[in-house]
TIPAKE-888926 format. One record per residue (C-alpha): residue number from 0; residue in one letter; z, x, y. Coordinates in nm, 4 decimals. Layout:
BEGIN
<dogu seq="NUM" type="a" z="Z" x="X" y="Y"/>
...
This chain:
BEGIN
<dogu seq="0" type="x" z="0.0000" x="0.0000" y="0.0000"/>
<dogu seq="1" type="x" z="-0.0471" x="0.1141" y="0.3590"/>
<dogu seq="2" type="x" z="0.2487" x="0.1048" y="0.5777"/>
<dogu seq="3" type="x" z="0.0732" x="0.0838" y="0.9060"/>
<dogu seq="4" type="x" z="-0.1275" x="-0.1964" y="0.7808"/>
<dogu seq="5" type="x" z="0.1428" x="-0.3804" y="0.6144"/>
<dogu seq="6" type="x" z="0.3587" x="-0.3402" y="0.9856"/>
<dogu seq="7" type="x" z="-0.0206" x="-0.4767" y="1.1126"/>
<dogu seq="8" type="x" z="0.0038" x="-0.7745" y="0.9023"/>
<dogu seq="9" type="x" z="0.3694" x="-0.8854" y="0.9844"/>
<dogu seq="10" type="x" z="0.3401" x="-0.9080" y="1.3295"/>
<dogu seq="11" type="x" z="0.1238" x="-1.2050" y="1.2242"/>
<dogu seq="12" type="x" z="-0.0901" x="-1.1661" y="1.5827"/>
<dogu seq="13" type="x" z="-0.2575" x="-1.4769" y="1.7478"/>
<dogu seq="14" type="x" z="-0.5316" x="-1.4522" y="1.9756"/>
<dogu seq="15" type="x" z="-0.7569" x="-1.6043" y="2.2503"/>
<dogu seq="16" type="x" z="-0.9881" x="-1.5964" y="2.5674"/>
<dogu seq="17" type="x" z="-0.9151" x="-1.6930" y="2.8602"/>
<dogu seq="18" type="x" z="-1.1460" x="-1.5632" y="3.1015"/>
<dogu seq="19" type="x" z="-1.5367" x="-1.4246" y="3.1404"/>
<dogu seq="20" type="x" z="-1.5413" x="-1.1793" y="3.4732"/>
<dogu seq="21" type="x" z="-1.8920" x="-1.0833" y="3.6693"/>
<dogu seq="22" type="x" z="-1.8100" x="-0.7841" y="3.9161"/>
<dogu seq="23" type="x" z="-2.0750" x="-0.6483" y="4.1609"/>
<dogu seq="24" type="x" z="-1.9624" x="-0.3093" y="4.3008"/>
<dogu seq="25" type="x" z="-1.7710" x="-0.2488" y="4.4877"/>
<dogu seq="26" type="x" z="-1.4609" x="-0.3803" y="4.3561"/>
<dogu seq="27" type="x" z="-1.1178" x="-0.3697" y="4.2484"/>
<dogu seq="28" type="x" z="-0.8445" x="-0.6382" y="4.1201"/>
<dogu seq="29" type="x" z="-0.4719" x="-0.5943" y="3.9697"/>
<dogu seq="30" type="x" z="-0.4603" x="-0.7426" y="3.6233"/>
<dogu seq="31" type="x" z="-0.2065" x="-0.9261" y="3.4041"/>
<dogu seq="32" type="x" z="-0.1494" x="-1.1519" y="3.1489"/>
<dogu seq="33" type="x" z="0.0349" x="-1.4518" y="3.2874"/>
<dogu seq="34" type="x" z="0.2001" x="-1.7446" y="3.0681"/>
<dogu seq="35" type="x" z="-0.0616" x="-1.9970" y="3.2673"/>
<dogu seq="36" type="x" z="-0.3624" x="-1.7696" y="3.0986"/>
<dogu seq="37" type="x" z="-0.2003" x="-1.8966" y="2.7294"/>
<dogu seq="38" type="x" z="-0.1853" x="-2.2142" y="2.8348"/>
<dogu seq="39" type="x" z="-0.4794" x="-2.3629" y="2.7828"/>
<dogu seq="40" type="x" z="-0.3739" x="-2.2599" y="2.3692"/>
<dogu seq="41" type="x" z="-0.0402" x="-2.4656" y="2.3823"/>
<dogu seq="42" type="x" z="0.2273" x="-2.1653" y="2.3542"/>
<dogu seq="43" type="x" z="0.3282" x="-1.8452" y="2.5198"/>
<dogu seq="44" type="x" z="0.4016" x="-1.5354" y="2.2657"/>
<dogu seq="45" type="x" z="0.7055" x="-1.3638" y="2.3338"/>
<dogu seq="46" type="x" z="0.4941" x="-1.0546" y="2.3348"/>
<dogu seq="47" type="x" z="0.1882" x="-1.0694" y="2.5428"/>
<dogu seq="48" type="x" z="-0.0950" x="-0.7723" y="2.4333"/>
<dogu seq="49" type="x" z="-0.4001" x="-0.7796" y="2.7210"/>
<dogu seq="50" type="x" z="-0.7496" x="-0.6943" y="2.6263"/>
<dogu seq="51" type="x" z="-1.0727" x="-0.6455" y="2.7999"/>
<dogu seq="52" type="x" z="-1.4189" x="-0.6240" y="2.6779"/>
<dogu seq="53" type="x" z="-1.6912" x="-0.4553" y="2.8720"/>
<dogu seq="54" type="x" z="-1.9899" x="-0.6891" y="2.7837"/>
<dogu seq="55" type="x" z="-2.1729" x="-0.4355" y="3.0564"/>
<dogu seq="56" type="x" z="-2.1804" x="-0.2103" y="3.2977"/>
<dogu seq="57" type="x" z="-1.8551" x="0.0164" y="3.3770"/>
<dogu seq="58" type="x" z="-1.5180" x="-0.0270" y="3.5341"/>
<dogu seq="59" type="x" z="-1.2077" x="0.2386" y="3.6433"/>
<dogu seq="60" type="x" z="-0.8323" x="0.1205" y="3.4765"/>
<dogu seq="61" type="x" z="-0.5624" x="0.2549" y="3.6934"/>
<dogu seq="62" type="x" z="-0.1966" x="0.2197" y="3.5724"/>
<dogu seq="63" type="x" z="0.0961" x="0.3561" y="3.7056"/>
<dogu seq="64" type="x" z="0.2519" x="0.7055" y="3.5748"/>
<dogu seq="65" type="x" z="-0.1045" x="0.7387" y="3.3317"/>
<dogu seq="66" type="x" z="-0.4216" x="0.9165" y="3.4216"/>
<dogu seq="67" type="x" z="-0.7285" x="0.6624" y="3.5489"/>
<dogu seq="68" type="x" z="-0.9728" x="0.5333" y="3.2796"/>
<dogu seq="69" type="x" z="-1.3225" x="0.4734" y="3.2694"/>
<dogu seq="70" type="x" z="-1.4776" x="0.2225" y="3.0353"/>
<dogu seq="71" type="x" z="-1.8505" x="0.1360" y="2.9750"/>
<dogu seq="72" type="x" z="-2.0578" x="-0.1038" y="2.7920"/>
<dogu seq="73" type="x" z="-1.9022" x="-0.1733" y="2.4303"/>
<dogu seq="74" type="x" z="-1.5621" x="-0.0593" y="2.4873"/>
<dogu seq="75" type="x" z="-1.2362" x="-0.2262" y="2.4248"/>
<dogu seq="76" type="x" z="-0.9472" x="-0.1532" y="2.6729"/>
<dogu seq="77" type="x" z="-0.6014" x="-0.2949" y="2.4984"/>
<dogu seq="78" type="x" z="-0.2984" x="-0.3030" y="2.7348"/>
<dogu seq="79" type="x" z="-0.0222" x="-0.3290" y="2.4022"/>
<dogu seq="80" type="x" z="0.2686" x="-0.3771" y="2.6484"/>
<dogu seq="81" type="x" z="0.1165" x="-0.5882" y="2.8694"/>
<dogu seq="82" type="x" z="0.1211" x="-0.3680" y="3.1979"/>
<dogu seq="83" type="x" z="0.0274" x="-0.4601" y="3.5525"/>
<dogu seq="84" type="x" z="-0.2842" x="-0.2783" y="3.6094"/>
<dogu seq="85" type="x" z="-0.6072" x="-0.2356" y="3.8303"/>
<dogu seq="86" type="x" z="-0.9555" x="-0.2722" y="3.7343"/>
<dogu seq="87" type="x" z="-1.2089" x="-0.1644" y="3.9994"/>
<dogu seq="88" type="x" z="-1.5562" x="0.0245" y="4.0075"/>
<dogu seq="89" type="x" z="-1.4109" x="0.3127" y="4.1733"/>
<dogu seq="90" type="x" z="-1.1030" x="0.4759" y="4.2907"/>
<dogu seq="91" type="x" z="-0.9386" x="0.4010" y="4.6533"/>
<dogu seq="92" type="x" z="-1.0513" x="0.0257" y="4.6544"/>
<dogu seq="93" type="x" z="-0.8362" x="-0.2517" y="4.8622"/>
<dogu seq="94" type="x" z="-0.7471" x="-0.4764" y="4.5252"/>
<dogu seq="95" type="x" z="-0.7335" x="-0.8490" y="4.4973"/>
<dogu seq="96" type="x" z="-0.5297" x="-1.0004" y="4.2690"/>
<dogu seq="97" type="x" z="-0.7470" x="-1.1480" y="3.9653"/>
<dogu seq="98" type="x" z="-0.6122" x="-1.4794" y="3.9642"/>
<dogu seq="99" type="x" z="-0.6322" x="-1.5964" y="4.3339"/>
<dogu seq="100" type="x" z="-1.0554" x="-1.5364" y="4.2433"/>
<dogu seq="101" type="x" z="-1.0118" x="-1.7293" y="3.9292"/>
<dogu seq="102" type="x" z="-1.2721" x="-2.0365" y="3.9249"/>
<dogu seq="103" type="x" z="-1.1741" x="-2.3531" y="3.6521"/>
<dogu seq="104" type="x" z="-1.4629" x="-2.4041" y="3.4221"/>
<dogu seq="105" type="x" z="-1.5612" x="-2.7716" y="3.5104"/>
<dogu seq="106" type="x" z="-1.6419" x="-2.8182" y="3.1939"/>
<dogu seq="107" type="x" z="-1.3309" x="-2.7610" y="3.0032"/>
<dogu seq="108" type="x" z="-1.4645" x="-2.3897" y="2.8943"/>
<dogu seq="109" type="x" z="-1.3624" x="-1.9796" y="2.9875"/>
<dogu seq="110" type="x" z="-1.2347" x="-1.9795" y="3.3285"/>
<dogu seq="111" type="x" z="-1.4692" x="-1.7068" y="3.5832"/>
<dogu seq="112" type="x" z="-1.4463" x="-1.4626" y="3.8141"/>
<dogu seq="113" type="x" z="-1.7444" x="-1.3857" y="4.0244"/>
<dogu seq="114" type="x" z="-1.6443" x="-1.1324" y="4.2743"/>
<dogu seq="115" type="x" z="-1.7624" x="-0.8305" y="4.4535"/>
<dogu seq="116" type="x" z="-2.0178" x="-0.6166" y="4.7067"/>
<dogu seq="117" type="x" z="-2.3208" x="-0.7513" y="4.5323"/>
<dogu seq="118" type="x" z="-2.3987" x="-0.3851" y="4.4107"/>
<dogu seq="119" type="x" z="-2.3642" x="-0.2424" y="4.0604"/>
<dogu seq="120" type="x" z="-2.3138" x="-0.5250" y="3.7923"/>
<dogu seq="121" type="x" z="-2.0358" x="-0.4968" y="3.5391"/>
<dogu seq="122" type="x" z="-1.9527" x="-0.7606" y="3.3144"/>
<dogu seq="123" type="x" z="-1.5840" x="-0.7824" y="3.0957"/>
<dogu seq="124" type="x" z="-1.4222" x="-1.0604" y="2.9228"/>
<dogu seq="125" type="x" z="-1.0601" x="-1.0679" y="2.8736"/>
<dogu seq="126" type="x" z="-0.8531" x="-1.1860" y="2.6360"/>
<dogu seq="127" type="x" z="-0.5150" x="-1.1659" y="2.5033"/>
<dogu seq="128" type="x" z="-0.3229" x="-1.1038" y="2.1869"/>
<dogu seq="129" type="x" z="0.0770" x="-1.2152" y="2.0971"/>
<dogu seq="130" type="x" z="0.3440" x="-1.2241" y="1.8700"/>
<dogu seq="131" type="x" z="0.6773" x="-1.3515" y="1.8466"/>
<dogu seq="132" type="x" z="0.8612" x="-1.0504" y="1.6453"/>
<dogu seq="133" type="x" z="1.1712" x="-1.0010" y="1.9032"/>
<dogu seq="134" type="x" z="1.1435" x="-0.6424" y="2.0188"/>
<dogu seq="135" type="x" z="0.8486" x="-0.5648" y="1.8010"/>
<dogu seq="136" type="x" z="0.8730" x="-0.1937" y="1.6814"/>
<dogu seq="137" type="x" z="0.5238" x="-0.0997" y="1.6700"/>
<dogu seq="138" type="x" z="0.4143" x="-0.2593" y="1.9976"/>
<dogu seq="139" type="x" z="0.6720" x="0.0272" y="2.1510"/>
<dogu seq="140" type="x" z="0.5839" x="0.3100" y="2.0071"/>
<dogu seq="141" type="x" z="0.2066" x="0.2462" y="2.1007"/>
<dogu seq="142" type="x" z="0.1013" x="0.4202" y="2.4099"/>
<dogu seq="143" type="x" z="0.0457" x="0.2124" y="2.7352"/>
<dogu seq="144" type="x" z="-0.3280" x="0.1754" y="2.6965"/>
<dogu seq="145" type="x" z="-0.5708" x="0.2011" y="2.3805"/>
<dogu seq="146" type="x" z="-0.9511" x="0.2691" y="2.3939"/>
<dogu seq="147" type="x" z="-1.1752" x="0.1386" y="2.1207"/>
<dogu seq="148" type="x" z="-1.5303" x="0.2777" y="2.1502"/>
<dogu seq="149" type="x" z="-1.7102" x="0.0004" y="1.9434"/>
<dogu seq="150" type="x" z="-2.0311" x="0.1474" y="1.8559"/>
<dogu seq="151" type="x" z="-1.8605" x="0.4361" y="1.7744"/>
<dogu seq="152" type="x" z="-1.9756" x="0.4060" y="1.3159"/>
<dogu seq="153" type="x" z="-2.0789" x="0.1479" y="1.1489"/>
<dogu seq="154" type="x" z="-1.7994" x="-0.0435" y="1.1637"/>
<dogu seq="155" type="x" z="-1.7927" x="-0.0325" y="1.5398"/>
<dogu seq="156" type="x" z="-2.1407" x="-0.1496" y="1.5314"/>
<dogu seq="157" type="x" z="-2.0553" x="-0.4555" y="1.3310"/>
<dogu seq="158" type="x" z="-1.7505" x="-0.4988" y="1.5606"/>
<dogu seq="159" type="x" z="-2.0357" x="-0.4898" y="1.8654"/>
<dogu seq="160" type="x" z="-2.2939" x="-0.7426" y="1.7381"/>
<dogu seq="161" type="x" z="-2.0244" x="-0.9793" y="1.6531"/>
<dogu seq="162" type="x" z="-1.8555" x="-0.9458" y="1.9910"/>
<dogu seq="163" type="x" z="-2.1952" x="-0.9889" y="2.1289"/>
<dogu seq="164" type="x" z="-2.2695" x="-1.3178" y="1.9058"/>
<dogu seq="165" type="x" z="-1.9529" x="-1.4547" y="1.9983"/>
<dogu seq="166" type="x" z="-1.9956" x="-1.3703" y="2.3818"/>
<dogu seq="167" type="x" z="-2.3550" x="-1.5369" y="2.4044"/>
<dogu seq="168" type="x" z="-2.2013" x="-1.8718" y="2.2374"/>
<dogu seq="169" type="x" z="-1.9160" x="-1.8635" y="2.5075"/>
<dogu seq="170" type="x" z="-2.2296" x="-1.9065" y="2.8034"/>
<dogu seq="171" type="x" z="-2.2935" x="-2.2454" y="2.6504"/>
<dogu seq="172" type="x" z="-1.9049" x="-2.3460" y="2.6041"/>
<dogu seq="173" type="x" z="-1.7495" x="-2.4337" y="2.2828"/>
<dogu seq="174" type="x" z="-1.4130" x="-2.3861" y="2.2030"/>
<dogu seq="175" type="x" z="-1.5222" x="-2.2306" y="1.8132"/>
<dogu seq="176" type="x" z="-1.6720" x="-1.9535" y="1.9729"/>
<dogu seq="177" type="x" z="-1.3461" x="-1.8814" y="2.1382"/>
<dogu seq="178" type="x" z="-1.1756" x="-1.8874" y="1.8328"/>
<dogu seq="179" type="x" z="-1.4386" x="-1.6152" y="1.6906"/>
<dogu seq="180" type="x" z="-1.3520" x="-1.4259" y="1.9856"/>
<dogu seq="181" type="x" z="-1.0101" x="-1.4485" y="1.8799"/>
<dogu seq="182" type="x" z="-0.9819" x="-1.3625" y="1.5581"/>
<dogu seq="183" type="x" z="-1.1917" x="-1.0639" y="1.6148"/>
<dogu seq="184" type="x" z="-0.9593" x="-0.9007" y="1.8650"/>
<dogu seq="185" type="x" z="-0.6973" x="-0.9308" y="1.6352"/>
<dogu seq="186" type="x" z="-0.9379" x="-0.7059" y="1.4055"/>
<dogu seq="187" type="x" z="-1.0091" x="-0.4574" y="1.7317"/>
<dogu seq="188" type="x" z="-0.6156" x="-0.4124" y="1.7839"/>
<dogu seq="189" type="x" z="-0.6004" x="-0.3221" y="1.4115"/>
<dogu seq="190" type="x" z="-0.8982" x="-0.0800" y="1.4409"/>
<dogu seq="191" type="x" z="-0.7289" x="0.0925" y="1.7560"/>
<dogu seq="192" type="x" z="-0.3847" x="0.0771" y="1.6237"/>
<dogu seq="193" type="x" z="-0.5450" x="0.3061" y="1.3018"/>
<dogu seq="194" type="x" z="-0.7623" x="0.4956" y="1.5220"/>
<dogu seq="195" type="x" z="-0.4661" x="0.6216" y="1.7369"/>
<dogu seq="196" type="x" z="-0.2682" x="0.7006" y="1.4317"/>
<dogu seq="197" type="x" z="-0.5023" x="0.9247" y="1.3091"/>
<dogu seq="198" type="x" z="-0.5587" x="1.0887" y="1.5978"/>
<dogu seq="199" type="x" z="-0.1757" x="1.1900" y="1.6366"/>
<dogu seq="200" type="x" z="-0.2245" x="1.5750" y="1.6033"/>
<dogu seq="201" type="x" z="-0.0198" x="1.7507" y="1.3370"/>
<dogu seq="202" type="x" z="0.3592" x="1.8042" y="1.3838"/>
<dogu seq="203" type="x" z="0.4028" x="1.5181" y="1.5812"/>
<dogu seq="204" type="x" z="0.7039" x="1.3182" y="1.5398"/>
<dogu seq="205" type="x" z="0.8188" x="0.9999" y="1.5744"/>
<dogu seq="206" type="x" z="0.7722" x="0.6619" y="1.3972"/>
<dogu seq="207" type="x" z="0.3629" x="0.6404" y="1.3989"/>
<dogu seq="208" type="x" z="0.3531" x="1.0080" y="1.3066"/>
<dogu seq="209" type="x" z="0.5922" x="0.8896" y="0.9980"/>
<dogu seq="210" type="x" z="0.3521" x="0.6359" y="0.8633"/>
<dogu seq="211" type="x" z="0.0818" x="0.8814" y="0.8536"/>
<dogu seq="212" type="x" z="0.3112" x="1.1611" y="0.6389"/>
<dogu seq="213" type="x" z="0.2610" x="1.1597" y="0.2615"/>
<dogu seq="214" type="x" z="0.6152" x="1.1522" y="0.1809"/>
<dogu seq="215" type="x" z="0.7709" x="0.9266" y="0.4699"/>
<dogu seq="216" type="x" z="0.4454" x="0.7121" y="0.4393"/>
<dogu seq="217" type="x" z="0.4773" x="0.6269" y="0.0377"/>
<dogu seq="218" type="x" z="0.8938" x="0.5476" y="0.1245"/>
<dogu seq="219" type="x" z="0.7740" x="0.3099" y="0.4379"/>
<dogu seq="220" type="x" z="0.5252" x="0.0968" y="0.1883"/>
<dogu seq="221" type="x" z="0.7945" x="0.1280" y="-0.0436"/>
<dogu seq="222" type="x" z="1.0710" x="-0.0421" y="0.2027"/>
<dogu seq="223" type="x" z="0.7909" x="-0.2692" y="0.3773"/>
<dogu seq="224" type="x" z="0.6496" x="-0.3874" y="0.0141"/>
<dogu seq="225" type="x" z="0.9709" x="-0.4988" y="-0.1495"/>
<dogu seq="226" type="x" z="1.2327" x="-0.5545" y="0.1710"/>
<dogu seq="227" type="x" z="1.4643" x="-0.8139" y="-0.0562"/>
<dogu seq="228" type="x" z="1.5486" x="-0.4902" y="-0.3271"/>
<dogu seq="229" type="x" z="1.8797" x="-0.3027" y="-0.2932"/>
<dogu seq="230" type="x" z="1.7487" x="0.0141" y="-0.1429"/>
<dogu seq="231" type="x" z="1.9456" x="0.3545" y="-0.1059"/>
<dogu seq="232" type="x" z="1.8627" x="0.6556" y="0.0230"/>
<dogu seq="233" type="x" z="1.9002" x="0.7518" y="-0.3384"/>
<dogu seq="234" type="x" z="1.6669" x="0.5724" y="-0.4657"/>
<dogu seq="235" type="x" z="1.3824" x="0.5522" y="-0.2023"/>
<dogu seq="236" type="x" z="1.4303" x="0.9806" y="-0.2375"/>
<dogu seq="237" type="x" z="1.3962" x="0.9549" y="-0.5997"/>
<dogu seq="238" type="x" z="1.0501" x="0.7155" y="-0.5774"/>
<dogu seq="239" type="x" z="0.9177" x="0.9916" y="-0.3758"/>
<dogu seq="240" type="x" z="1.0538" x="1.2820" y="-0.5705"/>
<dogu seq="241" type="x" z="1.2464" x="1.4653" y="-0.2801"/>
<dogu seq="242" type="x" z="1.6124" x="1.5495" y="-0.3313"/>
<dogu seq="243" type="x" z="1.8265" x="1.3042" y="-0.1128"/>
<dogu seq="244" type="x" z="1.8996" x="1.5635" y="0.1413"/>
<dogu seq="245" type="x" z="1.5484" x="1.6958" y="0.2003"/>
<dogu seq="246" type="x" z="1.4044" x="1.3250" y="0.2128"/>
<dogu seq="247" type="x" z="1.7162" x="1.1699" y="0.4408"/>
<dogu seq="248" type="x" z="1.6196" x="1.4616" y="0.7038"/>
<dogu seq="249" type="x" z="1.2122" x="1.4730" y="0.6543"/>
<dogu seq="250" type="x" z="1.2698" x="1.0991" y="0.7039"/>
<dogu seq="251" type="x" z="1.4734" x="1.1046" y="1.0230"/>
<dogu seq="252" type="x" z="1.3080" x="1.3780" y="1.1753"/>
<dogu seq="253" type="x" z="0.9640" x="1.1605" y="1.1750"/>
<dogu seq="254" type="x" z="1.0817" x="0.8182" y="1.2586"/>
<dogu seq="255" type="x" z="1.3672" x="0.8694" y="1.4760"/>
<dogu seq="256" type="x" z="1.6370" x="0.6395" y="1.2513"/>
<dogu seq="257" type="x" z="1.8065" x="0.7426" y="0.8503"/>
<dogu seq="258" type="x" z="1.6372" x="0.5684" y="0.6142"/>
<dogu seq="259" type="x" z="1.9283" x="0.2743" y="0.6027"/>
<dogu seq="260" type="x" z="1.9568" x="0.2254" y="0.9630"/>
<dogu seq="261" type="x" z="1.5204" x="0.1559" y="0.9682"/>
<dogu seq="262" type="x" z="1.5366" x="-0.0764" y="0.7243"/>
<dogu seq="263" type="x" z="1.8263" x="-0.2845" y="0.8312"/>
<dogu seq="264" type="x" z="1.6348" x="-0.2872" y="1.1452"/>
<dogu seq="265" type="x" z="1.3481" x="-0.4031" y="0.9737"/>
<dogu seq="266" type="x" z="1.4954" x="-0.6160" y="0.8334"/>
<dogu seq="267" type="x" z="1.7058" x="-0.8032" y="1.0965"/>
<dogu seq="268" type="x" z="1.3356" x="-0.7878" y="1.2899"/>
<dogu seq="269" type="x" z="1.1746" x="-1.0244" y="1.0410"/>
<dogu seq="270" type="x" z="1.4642" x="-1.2182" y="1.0139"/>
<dogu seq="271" type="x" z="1.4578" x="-1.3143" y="1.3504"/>
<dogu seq="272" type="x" z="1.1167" x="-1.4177" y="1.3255"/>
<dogu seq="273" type="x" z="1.1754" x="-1.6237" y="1.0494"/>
<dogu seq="274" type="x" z="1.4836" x="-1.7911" y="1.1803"/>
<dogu seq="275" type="x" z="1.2667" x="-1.8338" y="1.5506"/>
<dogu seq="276" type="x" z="0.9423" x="-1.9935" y="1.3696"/>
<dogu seq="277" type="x" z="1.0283" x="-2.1865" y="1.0199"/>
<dogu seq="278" type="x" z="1.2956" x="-2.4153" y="0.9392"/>
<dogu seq="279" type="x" z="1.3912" x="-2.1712" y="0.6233"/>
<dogu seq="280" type="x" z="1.7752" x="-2.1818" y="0.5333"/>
<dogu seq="281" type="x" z="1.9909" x="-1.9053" y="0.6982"/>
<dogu seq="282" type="x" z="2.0456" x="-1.8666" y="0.3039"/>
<dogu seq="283" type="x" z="1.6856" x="-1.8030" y="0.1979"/>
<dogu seq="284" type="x" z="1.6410" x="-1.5821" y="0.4877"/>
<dogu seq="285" type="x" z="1.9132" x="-1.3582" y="0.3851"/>
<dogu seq="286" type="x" z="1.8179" x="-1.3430" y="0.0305"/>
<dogu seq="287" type="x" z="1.5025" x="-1.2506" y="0.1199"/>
<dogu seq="288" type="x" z="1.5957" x="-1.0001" y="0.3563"/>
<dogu seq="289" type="x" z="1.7932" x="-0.8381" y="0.0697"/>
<dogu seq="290" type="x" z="2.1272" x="-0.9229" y="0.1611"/>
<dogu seq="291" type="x" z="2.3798" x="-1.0237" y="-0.1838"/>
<dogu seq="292" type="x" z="2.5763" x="-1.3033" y="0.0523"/>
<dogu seq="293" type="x" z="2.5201" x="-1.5125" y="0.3829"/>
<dogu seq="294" type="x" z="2.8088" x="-1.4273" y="0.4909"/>
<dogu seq="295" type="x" z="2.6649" x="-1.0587" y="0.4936"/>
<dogu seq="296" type="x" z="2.3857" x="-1.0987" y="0.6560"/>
<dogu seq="297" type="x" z="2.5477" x="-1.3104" y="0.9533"/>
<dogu seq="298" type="x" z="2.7940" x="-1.0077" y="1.0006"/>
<dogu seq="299" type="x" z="2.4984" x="-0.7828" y="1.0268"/>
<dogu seq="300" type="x" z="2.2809" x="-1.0198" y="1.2651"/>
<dogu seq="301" type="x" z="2.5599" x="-1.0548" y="1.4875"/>
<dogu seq="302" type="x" z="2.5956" x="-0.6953" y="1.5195"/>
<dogu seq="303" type="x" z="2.2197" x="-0.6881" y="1.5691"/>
<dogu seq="304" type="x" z="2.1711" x="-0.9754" y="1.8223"/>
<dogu seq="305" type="x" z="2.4941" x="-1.0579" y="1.9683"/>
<dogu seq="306" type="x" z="2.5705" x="-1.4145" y="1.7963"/>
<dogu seq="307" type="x" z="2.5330" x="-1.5419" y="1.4591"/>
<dogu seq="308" type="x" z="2.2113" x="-1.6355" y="1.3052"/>
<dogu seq="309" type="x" z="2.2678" x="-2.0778" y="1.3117"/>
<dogu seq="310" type="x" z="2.3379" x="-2.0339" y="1.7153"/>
<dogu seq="311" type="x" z="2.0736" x="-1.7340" y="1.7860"/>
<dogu seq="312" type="x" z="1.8215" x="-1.9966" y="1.5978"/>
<dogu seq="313" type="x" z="1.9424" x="-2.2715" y="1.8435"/>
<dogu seq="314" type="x" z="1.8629" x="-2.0300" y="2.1329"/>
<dogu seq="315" type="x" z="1.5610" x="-1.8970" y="2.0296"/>
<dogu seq="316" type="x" z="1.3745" x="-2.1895" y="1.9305"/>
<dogu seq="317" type="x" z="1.0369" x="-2.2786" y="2.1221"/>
<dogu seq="318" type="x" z="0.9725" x="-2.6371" y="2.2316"/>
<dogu seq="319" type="x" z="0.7148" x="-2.7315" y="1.9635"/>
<dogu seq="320" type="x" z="0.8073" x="-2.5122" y="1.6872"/>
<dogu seq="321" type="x" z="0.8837" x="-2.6040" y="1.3626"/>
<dogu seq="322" type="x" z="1.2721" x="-2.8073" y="1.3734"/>
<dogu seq="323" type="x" z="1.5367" x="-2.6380" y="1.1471"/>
């Protein structure tokens, strides 16, 4: 099993478009997801991942505290913390904020922005991706802004014409084309999430970096594949034949936590989701999260969150979701 794709799949991301932008140079407008750009889908995701396609031309990201950007036609830009940042055509340009030039689609579709000088065209639609994973571990550890190159291989070029498809069936409204749209971001945050990963050069520490190790990547599918066994440091250092010394510190060296402290993270992570989304038993949840008793795992959430599981669930729960 891969780890990294196995964290990928948990975070159980949902997607959508929200807006089609035509920029004529020059230009320049700060950039955000907002909760009113997810409306239109029914539901704001605690964690809010922006995206941008360039459809055409090429555009300048500036962000505070990281070195500027430039995108062209086919790239993805993916903002995994959702950071206030400038688009423009150039550097030193007076920005607007995108959503006082936002114009309603009359017809129920992608909200536009037409704005600009009237000289160089560039073209992006933007998007966003979410979760509801309370203080999702991967989203942190991934730096403030991802490129994907999409014609970059093969894959990239399948990426591209089905981006492209998707994009000419959003001129002529439709709200399936949206979901296409969608759905295939998810796969783009997946593809850049892997792509940065291996990129990490060697000797680099830190969570990612442990994923990618032999050793600490074979105990993470381990932990991630079967959360509800009894785990030790014993016996995840046995599965990947390393003494229990020598794994405990190759482990904590690369992701940052003992083996023990990670998973009970993990674990109180993916409890919280649970308890936030379903109407599963406090009961079932701990079981599944590996815990022998109830009464265990409410000690441990507590310590975790602040207040026991039955009131955090109260709390937490979104209008609309799914009654305990």
């Amino acid at each position: 099993m891969d780890p990294l794709s196995d964290v990928l799949r948990s975070m159980r991301l949902t997607g959508g478009i929200f807006l089609e932008a035509e920029f004529t140079a020059p230009w320049s407008i700060v950039s955000r997801v907002e909760p009113e750009d997810c409306a239109p889908f029914g539901y704001v995701p605690r964690n809010l991942i922006a995206y941008h396609y360039v459809e055409e031309g090429e555009l300048l990201l500036q962000l505070d505290g990281q070195p500027d950007l430039k995108a062209g036609r086919g790239e993805i830009l993916l903002l995994p913390q959702n950071h206030p940042h400038i688009l423009a055509s150039g550097p030193g340009i007076a920005a607007a904020h995108s959503h006082d030039l936002v114009l309603p689609a009359p017809d129920g579709g992608l909200a536009r922005i037409v704005h600009g000088g009237g000289g160089a065209r560039t073209r992006i639609v933007c998007g966003f991706l979410g979760n509801e994973t309370p203080g999702d571990t991967l989203l942190s550890f991934l730096p403030p802004v991802l490129r994907l190159d999409v014609p970059e291989d093969h894959t990239g070029q399948w990426i591209e014409s089905t981006f492209r498809f998707a994009s000419v069936a959003l001129a002529g409204g439709g709200d399936r084309s949206a979901v296409v749209l969608g759905r295939l971001a998810e796969l783009l945050f997946e593809e850049a999430v892997h792509r940065h990963v291996a990129s990490l050069p060697e000797g680099e520490k830190g969570w990612l970096a442990g994923l990618r190790d032999p050793v600490i990547g074979r105990a993470l599918a381990l932990l991630h594949g079967r959360l509800d066994r009894p785990w030790t440091t014993d016996a995840l250092a046995a599965e990947v034949g390393l003494s229990r010394s020598a794994f405990a510190s190759r482990f904590t060296a690369l992701v940052g936590d003992p083996p023990m402290r990670y998973l009970g993270k993990w674990r109180m992570q993916l409890a919280a989701r649970r308890l936030s989304d379903t109407p599963d038993s406090v009961a079932r949840i701990a079981f599944d999260a590996g815990y022998e008793s109830e009464a265990a795992f409410n000690r441990a959430f507590k310590r975790s969150f602040g207040s026991p599981p039955a009131t955090w669930r109260k709390e937490n729960t979104r209008q609309g979701d799914p009654a305990p």
